[in-house]
C-alpha positions in Angstrom: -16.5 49.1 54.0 -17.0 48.1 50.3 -14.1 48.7 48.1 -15.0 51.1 46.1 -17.0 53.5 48.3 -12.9 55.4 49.3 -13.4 56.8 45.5 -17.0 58.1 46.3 -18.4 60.7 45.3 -16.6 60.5 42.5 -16.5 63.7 39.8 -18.0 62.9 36.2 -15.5 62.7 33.5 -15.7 65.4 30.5 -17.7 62.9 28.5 -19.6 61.4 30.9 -21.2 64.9 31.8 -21.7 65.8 28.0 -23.7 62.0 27.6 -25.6 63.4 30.8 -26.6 66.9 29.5 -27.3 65.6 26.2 -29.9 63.3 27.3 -33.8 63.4 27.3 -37.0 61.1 27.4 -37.2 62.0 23.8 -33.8 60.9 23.0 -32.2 58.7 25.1 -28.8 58.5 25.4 -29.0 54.9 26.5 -26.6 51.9 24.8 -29.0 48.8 23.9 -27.9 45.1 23.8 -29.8 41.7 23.0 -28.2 38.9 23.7 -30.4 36.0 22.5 -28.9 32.4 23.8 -30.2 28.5 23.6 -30.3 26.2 26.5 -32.6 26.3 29.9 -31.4 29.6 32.1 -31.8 29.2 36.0 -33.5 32.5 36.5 -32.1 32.4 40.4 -28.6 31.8 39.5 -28.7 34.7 36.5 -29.9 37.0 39.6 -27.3 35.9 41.8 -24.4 36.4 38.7 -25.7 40.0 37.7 -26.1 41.0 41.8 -22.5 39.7 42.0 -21.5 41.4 38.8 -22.9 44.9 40.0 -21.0 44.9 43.0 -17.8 45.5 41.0 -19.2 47.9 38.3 -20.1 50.6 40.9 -20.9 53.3 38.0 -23.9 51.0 37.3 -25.3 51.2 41.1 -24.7 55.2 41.3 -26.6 58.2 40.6 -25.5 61.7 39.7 -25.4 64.7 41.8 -25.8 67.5 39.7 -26.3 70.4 42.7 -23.0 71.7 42.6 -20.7 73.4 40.0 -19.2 69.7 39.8 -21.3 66.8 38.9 -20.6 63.6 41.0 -22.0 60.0 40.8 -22.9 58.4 44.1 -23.1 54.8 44.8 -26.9 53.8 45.7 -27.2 52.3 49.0 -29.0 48.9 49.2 -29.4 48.7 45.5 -31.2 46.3 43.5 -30.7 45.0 40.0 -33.4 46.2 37.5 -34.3 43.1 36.0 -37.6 42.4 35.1 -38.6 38.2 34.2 -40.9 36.8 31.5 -41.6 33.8 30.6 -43.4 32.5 27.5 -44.4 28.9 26.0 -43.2 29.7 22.7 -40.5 28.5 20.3 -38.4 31.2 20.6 -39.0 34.7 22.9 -40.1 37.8 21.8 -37.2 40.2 20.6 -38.2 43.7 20.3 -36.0 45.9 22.0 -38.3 49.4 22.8 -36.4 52.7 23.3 -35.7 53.5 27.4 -35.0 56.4 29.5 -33.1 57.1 32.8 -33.1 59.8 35.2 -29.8 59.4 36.3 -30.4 61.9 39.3 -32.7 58.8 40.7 -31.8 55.6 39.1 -29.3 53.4 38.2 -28.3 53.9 34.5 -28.8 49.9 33.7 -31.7 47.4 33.6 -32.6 44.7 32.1 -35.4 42.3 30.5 -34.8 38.8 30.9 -37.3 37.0 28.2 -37.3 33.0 28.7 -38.7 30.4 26.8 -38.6 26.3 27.6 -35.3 26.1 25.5 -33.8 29.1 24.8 -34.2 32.9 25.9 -33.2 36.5 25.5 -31.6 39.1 27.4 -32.2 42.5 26.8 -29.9 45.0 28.5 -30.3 49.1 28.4 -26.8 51.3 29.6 -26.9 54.7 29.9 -24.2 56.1 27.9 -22.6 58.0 31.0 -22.1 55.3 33.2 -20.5 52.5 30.5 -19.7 53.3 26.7 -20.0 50.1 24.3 -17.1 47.5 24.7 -18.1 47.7 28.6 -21.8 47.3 28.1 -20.2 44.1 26.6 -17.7 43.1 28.8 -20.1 43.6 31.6 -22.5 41.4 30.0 -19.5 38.9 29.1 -19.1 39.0 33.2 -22.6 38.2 34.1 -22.8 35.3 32.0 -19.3 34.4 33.0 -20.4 34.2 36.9 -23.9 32.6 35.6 -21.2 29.5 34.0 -19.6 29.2 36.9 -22.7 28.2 38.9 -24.2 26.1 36.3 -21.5 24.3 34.4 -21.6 20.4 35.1 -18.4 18.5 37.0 -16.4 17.8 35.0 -16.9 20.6 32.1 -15.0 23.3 31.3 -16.0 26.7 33.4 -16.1 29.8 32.2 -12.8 32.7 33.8 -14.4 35.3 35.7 -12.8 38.6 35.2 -12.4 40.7 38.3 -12.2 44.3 37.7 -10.6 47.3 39.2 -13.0 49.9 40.2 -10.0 52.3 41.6 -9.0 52.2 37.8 -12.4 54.4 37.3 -10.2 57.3 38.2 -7.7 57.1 35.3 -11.1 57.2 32.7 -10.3 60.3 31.6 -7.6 60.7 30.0 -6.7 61.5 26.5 -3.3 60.0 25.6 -2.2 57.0 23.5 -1.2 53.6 24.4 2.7 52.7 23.6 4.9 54.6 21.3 2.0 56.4 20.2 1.6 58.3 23.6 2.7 61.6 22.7 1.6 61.7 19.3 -1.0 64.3 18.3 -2.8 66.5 15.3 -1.3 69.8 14.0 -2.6 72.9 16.1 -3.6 74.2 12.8 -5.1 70.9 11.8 -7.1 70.7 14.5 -8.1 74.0 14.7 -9.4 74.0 11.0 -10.9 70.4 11.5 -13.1 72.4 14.7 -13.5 75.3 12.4 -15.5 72.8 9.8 -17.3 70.9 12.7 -18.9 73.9 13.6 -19.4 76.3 10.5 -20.5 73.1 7.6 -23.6 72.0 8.2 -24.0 68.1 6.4 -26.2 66.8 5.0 -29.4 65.5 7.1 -30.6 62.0 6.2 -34.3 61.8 5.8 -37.1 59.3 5.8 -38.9 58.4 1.7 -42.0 57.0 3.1 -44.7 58.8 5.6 -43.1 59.7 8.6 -44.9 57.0 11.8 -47.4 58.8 13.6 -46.4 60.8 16.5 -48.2 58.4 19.4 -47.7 55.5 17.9 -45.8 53.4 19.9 -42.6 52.4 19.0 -42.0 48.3 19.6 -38.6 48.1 18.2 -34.9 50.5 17.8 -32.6 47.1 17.8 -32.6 46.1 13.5 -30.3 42.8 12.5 -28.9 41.4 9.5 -26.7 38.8 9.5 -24.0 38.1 6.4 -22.6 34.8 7.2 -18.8 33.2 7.2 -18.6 32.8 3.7 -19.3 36.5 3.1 -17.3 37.6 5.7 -14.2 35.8 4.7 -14.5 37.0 1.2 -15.2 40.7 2.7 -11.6 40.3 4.2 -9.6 38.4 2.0 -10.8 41.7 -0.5 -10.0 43.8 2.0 -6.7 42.3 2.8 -5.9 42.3 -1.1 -7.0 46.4 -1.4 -4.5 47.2 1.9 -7.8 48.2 3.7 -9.7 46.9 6.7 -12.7 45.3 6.7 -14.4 48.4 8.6 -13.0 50.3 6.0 -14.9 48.6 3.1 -17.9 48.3 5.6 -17.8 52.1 5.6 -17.9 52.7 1.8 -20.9 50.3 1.3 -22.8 52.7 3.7 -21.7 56.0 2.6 -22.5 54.4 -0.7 -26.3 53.5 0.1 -26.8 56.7 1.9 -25.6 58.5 -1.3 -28.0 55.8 -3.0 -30.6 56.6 -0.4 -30.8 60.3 -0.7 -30.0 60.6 -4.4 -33.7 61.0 -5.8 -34.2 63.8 -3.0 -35.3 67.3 -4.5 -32.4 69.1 -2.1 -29.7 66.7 -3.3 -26.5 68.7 -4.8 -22.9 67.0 -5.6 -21.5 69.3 -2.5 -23.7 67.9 0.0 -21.3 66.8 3.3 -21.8 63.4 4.5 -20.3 63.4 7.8 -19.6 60.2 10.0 -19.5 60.2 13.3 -17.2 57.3 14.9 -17.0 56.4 18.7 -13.2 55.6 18.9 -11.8 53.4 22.3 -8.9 56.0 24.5 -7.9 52.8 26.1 -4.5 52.3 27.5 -3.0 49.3 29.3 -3.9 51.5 32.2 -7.4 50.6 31.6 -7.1 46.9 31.2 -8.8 46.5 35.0 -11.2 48.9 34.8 -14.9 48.6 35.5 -18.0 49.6 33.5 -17.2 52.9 32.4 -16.1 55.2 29.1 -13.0 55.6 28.2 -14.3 56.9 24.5 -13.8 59.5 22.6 -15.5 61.1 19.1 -13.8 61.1 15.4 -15.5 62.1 11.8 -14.9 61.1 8.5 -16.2 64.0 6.1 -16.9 63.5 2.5 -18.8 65.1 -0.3 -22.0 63.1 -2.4 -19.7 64.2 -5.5 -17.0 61.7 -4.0 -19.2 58.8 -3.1 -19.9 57.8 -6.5 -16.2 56.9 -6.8 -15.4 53.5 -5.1 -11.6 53.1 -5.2 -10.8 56.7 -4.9 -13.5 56.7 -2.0 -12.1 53.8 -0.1 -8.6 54.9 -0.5 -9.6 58.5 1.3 -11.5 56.6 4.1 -8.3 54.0 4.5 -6.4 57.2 4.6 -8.5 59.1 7.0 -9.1 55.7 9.6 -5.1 55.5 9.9 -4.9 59.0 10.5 -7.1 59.4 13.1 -6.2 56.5 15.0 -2.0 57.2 15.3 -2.4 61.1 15.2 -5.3 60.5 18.2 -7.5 62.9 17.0 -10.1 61.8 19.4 -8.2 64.0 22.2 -9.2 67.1 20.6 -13.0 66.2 21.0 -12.5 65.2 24.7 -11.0 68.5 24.7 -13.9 70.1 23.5 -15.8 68.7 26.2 -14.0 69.9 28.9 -14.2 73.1 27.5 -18.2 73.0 27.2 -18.4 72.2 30.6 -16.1 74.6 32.0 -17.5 77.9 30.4 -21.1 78.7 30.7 -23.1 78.6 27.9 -21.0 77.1 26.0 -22.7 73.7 25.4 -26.1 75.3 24.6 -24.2 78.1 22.4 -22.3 74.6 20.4 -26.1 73.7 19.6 -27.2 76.3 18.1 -24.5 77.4 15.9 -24.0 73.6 14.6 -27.4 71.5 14.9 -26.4 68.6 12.4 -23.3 67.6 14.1 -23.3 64.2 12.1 -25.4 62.7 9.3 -24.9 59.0 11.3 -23.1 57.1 13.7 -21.0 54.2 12.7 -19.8 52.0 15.2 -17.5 48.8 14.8 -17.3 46.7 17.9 -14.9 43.7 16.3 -15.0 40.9 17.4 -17.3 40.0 20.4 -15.2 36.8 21.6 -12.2 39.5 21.9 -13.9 41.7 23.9 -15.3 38.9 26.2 -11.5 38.4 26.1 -11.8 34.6 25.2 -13.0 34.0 28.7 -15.4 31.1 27.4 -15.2 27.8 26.2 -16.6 27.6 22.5 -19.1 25.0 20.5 -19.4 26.3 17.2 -17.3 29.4 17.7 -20.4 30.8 20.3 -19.4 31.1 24.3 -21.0 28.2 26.3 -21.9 29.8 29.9 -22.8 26.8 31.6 -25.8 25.9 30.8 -26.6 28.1 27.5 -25.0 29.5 24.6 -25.0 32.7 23.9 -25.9 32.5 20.4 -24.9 36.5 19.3 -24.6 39.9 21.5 -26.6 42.7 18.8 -26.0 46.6 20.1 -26.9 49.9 18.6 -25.4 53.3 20.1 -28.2 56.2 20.5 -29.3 58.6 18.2 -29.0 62.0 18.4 -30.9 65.6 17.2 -30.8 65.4 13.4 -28.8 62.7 13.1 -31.2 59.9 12.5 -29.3 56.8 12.0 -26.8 55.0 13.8 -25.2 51.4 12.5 -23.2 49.2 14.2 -20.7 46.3 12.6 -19.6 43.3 14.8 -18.5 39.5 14.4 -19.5 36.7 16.4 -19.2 33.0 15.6 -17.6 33.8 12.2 -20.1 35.9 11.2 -20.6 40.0 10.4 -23.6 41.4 12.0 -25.3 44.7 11.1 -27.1 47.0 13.0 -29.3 49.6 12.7 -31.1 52.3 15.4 -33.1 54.9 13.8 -35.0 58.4 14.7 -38.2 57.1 15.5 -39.9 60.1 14.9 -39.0 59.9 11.4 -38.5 56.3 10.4 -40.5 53.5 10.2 -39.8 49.7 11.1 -40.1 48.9 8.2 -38.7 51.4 5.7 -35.7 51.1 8.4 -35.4 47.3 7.6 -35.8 48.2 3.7 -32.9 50.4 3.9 -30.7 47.4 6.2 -31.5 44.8 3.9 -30.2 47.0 1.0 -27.0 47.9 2.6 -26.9 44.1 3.3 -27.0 43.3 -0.5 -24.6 45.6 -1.8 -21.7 44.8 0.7 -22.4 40.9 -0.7 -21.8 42.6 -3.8 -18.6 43.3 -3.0 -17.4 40.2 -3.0 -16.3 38.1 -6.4 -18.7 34.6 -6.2 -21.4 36.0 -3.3 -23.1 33.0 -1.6 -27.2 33.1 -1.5 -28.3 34.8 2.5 -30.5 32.3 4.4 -34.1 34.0 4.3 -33.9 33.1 7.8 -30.9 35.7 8.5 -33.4 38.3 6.3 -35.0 39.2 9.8 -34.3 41.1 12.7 -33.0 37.9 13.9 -33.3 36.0 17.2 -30.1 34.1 16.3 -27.1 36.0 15.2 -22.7 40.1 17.3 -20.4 47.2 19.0 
């Protein structure tokens, strides 16, 4: 008997059942990576890692059971990686990333797209959002490649650590306390309560597309938008940072409430009380969780602030240091794991949440870190990029979905000492390019943050092959 099957079927958490009702095929709620890498990939011993990998992620081999009261995943039996293989003659590999969809009562919620060229290659990777939230879409991919150096790596050369995780952990993914001292800290009742009260009775402010909307069946090639700022910027983003008493998320935060104010400032509907508010994805990981599989242990913050304030750097970037500290030690992302439970628990609820607040969010914002962290320095390095036997994995780029009227999501990592942006849009509304327009801009004015900016690379001006949450 396989490990894992003794905690199968195995009840969906309070947020994995919300990331499963809130899903469509016109809205996925799917996780994408691209992880572009150099070097000559042995497609049979990629298979073999990934199979191998699989066996101890059991979320990513089950399917949900939705015919009683209480959703359950249940393992597949005699599954089989989704991975589909191209190869091309080309320099480098094609690497658009189109949207995906998974019915989750009959599939797997992973796959992938292996591209491979003579010299180098792409991977792309698609996880739905209720089977693996963010830093394990990573890790997991960290794993595969981990398994993939330990087959390849010459005698002699430095392997790879393969991590081997926990799947019995998968039952301590729901909780909602804090690691440490900070385990029975909380909000106010009254706090929360008016916090909940502005969620749903303060609709924000929508952000829209200037240019022609993209025709309805045109076919959308690409969700997955890159810019890269490189270690010069970066360490002039947090040497200002450090000097402020900020974080470098925290300045990475103003620049984009900044260009949204920018963005939307010309708009007919603009007012100075228009309410920009951010949703952040923030980690409920304890040591508890330090073995766990591919799963979520996530929860849901927002930062709330009006146009009027935008326009005000210091003040601005004081409030959102203020607010980021708060959050995080008062763990404020309980109380929306909270509001899950309830949603599922009382009928009618979740629909009834829709309709009396459609514009949850006017974006996503996500901040992964650093990538080498969350492969938890597993690799051996050239260049500050993990060498996995025979390749280097040259950056890991991820956006998080989009959701009804909120139309853009953005995503800030590190990898080999640089910051990388990312950008998913509404298709629907958005163009590729109008979306790149808007990335490139946000690109220039966190360089003009800094006090002696060095020139970009028109190179890193693309949605790059090379590059990180």
């Amino acid at each position: 008997m396989n490990d894992t099957e003794p905690i199968f079927p195995l009840r969906l958490s309070d947020f994995e059942h919300y990331a499963f009702r809130d899903d469509s095929p016109e809205k996925p709620m799917v996780i994408v990576l691209r992880i572009p890498f150099e070097g000559t990939l042995d497609e049979s011993a990629f298979r073999d890692a990934l199979r191998e990998t699989l066996e101890h992620n059991p979320l990513l081999r089950a399917v949900v059971d939705p015919s009683r009261w209480l959703a359950k995943w249940r393992l597949l039996t005699d599954h089989e990686p989704a991975i589909k293989c191209s190869r091309f003659q080309s320099v480098t590999p094609p690497n658009d990333c189109p949207p995906k969809w998974f019915d989750l009562t009959r599939e797997a919620g992973v796959a992938f797209d292996l591209r491979l060229c003579p010299n180098r290659g792409v991977l792309i990777a698609y996880f739905h959002h209720s089977c693996a939230d963010g830093l394990s879409a990573i890790r997991f991919v960290g794993d595969v490649f981990a398994r993939y150096g330990q087959l390849t790596t010459e005698p002699g050369e430095e392997r790879p650590v393969v991590r081997i995780p926990d799947p019995s952990v998968l039952l301590k993914r729901g909780s909602s306390r804090m690691p440490g001292n900070r385990r029975d800290r909380c909000a106010p009742i009254l706090h929360t309560l008016l916090e909940t009260g502005r969620l749903f009775f303060r609709k924000c402010y929508r952000i829209l597309n200037h240019s022609p909307s993209p025709a309805a069946d045109e076919p959308v090639k690409n969700i997955l938008h890159t810019e890269i700022l490189p270690r010069a910027i970066l360490k002039q983003l947090k040497q200002l940072a450090a000097a402020k008493g900020v974080s470098t998320n925290d300045l990475c935060m103003m620049a984009f409430l900044q260009e949204l104010q920018q963005w939307s400032a010309d708009e007919s509907s603009a007012r100075p009380d228009d309410l920009f508010r951010v949703l952040m994805p923030v980690s409920m990981r304890t040591p508890d969780h330090d073995e766990i599989s591919a799963a979520n242990v996530v929860s849901y913050v927002f930062h709330s602030y009006r146009r009027r304030q935008l326009c005000h750097s210091e003040s601005l970037l004081a409030a959102i240091h203020r607010k980021s500290y708060q959050m995080i030690n008062r763990n404020e992302g309980a109380a929306m794991l909270h509001g899950f439970a309830l949603t599922r628990w009382i009928p009618g609820l979740f629909r009834l949440s829709q309709k009396l607040q459609p514009n949850f969010a006017s974006v996503v914002m996500t901040n992964v870190g650093e990538v080498r962290r969350v492969f938890e320095n597993r690799f051996p390095l050239k260049q500050g990029r993990a060498v996995a036997g025979d390749v280097v994995i040259m950056g890991v780029d991820g956006i998080v979905p989009v959701r009804e009227n909120t139309n853009i999501t953005i995503a800030f990592g590190t990898y080999g000492g640089e910051l990388i942006v990312h950008l998913n849009r509404n298709t629907r509304l958005f163009s590729e390019t109008e979306t790149e327009q808007l990335l490139a801009s946000l690109v220039d004015r966190l360089v003009s943050l800094v006090p002696s900016p060095v020139p970009i690379p028109e190179k890193q001006r693309v949605n790059a092959v090379v590059p990180v949450t």
